[in-house]
C-alpha positions in Angstrom: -15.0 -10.0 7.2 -14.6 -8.3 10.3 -11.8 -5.7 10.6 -12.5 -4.6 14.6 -11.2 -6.2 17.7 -13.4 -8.3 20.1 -14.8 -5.9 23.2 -12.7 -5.7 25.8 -15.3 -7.6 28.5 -15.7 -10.7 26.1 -14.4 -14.1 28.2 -11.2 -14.9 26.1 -8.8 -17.9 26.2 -5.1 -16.8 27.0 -2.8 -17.5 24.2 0.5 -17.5 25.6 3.1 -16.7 23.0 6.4 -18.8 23.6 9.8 -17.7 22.6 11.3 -21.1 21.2 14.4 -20.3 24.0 11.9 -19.9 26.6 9.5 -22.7 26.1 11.5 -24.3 29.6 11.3 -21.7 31.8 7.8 -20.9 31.0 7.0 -24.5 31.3 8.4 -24.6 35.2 6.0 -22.2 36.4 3.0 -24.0 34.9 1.0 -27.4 36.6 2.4 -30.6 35.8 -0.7 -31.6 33.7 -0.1 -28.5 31.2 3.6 -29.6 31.3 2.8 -33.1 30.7 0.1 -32.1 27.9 3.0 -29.7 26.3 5.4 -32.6 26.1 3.1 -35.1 24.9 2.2 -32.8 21.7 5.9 -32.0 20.5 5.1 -28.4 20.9 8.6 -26.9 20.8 7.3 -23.4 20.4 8.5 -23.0 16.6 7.5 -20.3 14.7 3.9 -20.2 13.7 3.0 -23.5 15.6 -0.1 -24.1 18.1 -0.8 -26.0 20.5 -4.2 -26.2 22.3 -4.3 -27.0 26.2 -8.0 -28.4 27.6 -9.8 -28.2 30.5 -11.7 -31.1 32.4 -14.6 -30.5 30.6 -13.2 -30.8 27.3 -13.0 -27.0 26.5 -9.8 -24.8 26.3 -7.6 -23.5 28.9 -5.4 -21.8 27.3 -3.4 -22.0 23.7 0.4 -21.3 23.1 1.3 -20.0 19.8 5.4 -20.7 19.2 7.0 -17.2 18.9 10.4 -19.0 16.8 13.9 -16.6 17.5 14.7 -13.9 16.7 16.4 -15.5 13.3 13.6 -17.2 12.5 11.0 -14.5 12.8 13.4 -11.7 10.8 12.4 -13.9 8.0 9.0 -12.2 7.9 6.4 -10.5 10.0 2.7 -11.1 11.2 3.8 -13.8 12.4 1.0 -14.3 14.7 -1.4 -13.6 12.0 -0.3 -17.3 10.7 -1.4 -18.9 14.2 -4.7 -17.0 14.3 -5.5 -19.1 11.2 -5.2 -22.3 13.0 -6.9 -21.4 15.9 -10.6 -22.6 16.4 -13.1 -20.0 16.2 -13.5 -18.1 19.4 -11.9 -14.9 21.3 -8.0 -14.8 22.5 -6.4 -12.5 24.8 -2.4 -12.5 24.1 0.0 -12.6 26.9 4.2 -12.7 26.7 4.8 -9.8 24.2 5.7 -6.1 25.0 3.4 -3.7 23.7 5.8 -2.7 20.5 5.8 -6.6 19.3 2.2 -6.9 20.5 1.2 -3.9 17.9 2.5 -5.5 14.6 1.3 -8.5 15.4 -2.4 -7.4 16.4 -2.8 -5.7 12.9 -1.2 -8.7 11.9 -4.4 -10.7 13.4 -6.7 -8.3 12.3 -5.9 -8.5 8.8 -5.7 -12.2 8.8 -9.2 -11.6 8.9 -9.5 -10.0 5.3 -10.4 -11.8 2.1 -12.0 -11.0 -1.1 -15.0 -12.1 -1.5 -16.8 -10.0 -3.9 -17.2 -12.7 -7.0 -16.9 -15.8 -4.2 -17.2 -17.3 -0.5 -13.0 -17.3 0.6 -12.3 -18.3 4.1 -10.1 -16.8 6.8 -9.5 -16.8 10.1 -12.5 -16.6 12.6 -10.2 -16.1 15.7 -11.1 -12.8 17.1 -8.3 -11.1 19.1 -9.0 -8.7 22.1 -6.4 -5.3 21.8 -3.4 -6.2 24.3 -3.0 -3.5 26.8 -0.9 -0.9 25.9 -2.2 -0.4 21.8 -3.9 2.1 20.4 -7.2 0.0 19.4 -8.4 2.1 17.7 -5.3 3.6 15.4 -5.0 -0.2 14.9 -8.8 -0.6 13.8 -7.9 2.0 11.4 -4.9 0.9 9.3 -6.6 -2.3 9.1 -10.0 -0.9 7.5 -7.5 1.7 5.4 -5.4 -1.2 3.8 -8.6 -3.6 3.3 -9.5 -0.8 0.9 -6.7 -1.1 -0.8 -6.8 -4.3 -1.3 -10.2 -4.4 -2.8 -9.8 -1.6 -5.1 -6.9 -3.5 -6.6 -8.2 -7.3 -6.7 -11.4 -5.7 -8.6 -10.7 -6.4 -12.0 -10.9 -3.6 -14.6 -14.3 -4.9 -15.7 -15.6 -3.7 -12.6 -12.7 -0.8 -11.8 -12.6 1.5 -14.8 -11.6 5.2 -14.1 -16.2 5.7 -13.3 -15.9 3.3 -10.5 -12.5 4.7 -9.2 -13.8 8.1 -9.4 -17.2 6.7 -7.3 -14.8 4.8 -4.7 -13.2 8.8 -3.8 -16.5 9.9 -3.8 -17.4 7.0 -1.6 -14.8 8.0 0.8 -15.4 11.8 0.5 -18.8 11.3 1.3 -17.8 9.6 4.6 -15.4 11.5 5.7 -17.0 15.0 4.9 -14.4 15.5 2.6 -14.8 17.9 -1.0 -14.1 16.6 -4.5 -13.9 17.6 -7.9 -13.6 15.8 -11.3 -12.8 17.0 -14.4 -13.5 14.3 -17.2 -13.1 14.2 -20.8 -12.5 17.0 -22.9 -12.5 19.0 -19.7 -8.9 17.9 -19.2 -7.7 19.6 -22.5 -9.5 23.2 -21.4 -8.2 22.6 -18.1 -4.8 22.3 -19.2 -4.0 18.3 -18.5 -3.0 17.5 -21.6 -1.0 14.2 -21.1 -4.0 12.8 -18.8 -6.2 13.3 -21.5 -4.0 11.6 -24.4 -3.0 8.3 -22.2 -7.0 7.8 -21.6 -8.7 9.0 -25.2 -8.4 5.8 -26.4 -10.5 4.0 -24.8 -14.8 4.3 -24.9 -14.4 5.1 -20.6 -13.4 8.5 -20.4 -9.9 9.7 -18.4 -10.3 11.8 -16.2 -8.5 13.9 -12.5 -10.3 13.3 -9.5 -9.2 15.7 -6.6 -10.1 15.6 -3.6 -9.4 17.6 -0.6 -10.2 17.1 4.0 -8.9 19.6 6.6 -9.0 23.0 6.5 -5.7 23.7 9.2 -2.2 22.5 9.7 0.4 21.7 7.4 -0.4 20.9 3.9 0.5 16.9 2.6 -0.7 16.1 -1.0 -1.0 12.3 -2.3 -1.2 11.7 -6.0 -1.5 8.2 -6.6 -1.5 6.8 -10.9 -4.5 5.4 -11.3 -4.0 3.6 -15.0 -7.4 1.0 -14.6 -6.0 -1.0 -17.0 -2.7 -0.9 -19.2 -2.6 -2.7 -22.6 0.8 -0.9 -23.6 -1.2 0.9 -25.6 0.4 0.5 -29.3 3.1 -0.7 -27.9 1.4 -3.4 -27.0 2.4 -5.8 -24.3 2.4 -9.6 -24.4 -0.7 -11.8 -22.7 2.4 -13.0 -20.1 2.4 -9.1 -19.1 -1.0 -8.1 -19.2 -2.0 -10.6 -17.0 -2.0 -8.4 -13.8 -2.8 -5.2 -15.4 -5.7 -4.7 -12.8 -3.8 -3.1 -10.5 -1.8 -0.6 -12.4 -4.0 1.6 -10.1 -2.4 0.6 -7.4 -0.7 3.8 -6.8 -4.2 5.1 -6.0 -5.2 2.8 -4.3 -3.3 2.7 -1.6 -2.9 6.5 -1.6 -6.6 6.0 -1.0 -6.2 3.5 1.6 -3.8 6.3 3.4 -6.0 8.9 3.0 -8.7 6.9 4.5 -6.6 6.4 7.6 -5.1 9.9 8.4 -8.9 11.0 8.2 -10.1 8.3 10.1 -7.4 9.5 12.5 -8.5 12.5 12.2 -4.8 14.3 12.1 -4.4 17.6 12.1 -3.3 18.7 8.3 -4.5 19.4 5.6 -4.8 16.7 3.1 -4.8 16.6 -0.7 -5.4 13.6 -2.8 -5.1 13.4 -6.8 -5.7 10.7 -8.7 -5.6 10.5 -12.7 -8.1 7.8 -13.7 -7.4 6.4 -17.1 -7.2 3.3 -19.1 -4.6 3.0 -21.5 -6.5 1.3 -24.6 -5.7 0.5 -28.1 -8.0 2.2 -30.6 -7.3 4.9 -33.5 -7.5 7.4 -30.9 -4.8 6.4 -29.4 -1.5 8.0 -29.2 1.7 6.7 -30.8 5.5 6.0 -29.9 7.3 9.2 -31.6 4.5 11.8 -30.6 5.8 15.1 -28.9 3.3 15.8 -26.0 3.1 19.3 -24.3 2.5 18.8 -20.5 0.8 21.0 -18.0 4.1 22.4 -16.9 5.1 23.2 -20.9 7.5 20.5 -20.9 7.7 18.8 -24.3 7.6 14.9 -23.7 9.0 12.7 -26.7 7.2 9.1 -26.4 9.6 5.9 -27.6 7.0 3.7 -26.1 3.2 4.2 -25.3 3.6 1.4 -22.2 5.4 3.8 -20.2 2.5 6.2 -20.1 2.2 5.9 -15.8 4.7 8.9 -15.5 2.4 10.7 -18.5 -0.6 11.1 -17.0 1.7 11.6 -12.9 3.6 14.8 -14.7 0.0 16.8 -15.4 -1.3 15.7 -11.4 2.2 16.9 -10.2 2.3 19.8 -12.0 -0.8 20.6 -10.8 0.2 19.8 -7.3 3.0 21.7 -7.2 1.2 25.3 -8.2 0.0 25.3 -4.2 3.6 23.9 -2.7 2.2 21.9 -0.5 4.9 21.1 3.1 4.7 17.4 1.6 4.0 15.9 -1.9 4.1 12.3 -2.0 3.5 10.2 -5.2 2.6 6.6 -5.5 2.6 4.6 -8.5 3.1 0.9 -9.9 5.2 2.6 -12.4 8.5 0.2 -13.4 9.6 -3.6 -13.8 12.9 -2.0 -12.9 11.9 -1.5 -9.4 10.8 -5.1 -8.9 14.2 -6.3 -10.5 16.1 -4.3 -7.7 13.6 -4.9 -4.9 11.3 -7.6 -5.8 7.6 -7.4 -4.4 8.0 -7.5 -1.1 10.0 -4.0 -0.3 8.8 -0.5 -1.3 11.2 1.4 -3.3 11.3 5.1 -2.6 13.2 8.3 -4.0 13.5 11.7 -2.1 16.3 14.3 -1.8 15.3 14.7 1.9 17.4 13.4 4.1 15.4 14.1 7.2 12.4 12.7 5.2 14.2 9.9 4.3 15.7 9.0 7.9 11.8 9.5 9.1 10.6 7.0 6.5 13.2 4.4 7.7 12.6 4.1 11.3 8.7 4.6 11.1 9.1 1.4 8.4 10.9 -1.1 10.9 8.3 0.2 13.7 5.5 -0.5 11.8 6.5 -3.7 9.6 6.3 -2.2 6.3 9.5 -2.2 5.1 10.6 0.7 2.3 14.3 0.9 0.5 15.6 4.5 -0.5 16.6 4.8 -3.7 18.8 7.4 -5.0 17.5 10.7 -7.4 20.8 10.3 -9.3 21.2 13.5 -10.7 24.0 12.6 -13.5 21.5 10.6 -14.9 19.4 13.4 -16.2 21.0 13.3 -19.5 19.3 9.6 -19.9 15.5 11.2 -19.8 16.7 14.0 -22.7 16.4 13.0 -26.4 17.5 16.1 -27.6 14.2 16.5 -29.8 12.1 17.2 -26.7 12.9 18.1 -23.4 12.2 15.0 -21.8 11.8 10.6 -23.0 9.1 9.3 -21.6 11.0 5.6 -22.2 14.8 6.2 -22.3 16.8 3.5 -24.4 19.5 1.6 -23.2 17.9 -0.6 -20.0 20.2 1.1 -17.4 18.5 2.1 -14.2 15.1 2.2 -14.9 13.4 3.1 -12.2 15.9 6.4 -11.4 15.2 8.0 -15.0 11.3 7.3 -14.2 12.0 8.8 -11.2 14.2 11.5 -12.6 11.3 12.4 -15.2 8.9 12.5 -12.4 10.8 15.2 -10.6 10.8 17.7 -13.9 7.2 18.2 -12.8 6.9 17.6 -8.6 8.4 21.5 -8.3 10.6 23.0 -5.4 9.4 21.8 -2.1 9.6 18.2 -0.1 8.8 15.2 -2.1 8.6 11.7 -2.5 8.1 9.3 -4.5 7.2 5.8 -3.9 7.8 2.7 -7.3 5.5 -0.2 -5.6 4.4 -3.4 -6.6 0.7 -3.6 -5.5 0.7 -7.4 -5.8 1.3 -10.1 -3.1 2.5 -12.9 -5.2 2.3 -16.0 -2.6 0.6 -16.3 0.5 1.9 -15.1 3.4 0.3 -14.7 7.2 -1.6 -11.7 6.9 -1.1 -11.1 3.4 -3.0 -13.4 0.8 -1.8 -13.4 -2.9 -3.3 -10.5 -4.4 -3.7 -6.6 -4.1 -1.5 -5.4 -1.2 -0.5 -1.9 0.6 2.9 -0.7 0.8 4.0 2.1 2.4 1.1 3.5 3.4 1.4 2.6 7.0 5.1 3.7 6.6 4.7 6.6 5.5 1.2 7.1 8.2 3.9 6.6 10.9 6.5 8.7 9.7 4.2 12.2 9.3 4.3 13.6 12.7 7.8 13.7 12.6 8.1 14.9 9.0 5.1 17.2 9.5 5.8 18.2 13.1 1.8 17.3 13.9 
């Protein structure tokens, strides 16, 4: 699987990539044999099609990749990335898209490239691409390697992805990047003060713990705290086989908070960066905690729990409230936290909350730039009265059904103190294949929110 463009000297064949309204005019100007050739095939320069043009010896001249309209290709994105795949193995050099179209789509390529191969041989594509003139290569190179780590952290099932091996994939990534980290494990949580952390994870034999990690040592200050629940049973409330299914990547949050932090210090930007990541696995055992407990968090907040399953936002509060002692210029928080967010959204958009408008307006043009598409969704503050049972300060799993993801968002924001933050409900989970994007563990808003920090952070 490789991640990296070809070198810029390679011998390529052009791929010429055809808008479907300008297949004619882009046809006068070539021989009559390629026009011929063009005609004889069908090619009508459709979205994702190919067409490969020889030479007299039987090799390539050139390929065309069909580019669709502009109607057809708002129906999705990479759209390159599903041409690479049916593209013999060899090096292309693109020609016919300005350097804003020719960036997408060149991640696009170079992610076509990723598959998951841990436990089995997958295929992909074998097309290399060489970086178009006028991208930043290496930026490019970058995302790419920062979202294949996503990926893998999520498709590894919890077997193999317990809160140990999440713990040694930061310190993986530490190590690399000359970054510090700390964990505090166990009973350390409860003299440390993270109470909640520690009674979402005691449960189970693999011990919860906080990993925090910290790069930079100038510029503004951005903290990431991404839930990293290695596997969710529901704890007492237990869920059905149907919903358990894809309970892997309830760490998603952290994974791709990881995946981000990997590319802003691949990047090298100048800030300082925090990342926390509670590690736990929410087990069934007679350890385990129970719907109608009153939890005390970090913050001194009194939680009421009406259902064990929503124990994501649990073991978030402690890592925010932590967070939010240093008032970082940015707190972000990512998390596979509600079914109510995939109701409103569905899996392909990235939910977000923030009562920043200038955050908010910065998140929304980086996403259309950079193909990662995010939807703001509102911090309703009327709703408050939802997340308050009156016998604690705060429900963990509000009654009723209305609006789910607000009053997880809502509870969230008790402990995320007084300065700029976000918070981001994803998915984590490519359902169906797509160019670029194979069913499984997927990023969102990372890049997004990558793109959108030198405005918010004024780097």
């Amino acid at each position: 699987m490789d991640l990296t463009f070809a070198p810029a000297d390679s011998a390529a064949i052009a791929l010429h990539v055809i808008d479907q309204g300008g297949l004619d005019d882009w046809l006068a100007d070539q021989p009559d044999t390629v026009t011929r050739w063009v005609r004889a095939t069908g090619f009508a320069a459709q979205l994702g099609s190919v067409v490969l043009i020889p030479d007299a010896q039987g090799g390539i001249a050139m390929a065309l990749a069909g580019y669709g309209t502009p109607e057809t290709r708002a129906r999705g994105r990479f759209h390159l990335a599903g041409a690479a795949a049916h593209l013999p193995e060899g090096t292309y050099a693109l020609h016919g898209l300005d350097p804003a179209r020719a960036a997408e789509e060149s991640l696009g390529w170079l992610l076509s490239h990723y598959s998951f191969d841990r436990y089995r041989a997958q295929k992909h594509s074998t097309a290399r691409l060489i970086a178009p003139e006028g991208v930043d290569a290496a930026r490019i190179e970058s995302i790419a390697a920062g979202e294949a780590l996503t990926r893998d952290l999520i498709n590894i099932p919890a077997s193999d992805m317990g809160p140990a091996e999440l713990e040694g994939a930061c310190a993986t990534l530490a190590t690399r990047h000359g970054a510090s980290i700390e964990v505090i494990r166990g009973e350390a949580l409860l003299d440390r003060n993270f109470p909640m952390i520690h009674t979402v994870g005691r449960a189970s034999a693999r011990a919860p713990r906080l990993i925090d990690m910290r790069w930079g040592d100038s510029g503004p200050a951005l903290t990431l705290v991404g839930k990293g629940v290695c596997f969710d049973t529901g704890g007492l409330n237990l869920k059905p086989g149907s919903s358990m299914g894809l309970m892997k990547k309830d760490m998603g949050g952290a994974a791709t908070v990881l995946g981000l932090a990997q590319m802003i210090m691949d990047l090298r930007l100048p800030l300082q960066l925090r990342v926390l990541v509670p590690a736990v696995e929410n087990a069934v055992s007679g350890s385990a905690f129970r719907p109608g407990d009153i939890l005390t968090a970090r913050n001194g907040l009194t939680v009421e729990i009406n259902n064990t399953d929503a124990e994501g936002r649990l073991v978030l509060a402690d890592a925010l409230s932590y967070a939010a002692e240093e008032t970082p210029d940015l707190m972000v928080s990512m998390a596979t936290l509600t079914g109510a967010a995939r109701v409103a959204a569905g899996p392909d958009l990235s939910p977000y909350f923030t009562d920043d408008a200038a955050l908010s307006q910065a998140l929304d043009q980086a996403a259309a730039q950079v193909a990662d598409p995010v939807w703001r969704l509102p911090f309703h503050t009327p709703y408050e009265a939802m997340i308050e049972p009156g016998i604690a300060d705060l429900d963990n799993a509000p009654s009723g059904g209305f609006a789910g993801a607000i009053t997880a968002a809502l509870f969230l924001r008790r402990f995320a103190g007084t300065g700029r933050y976000a918070h981001f409900d994803i998915y984590g989970w490519n359902p169906t294949p797509a160019p670029a994007r194979p069913k499984g563990g997927v990023g969102m808003g990372a890049r997004a929110l990558l793109a959108a920090l030198p405005d918010v952070l004024k780097l």
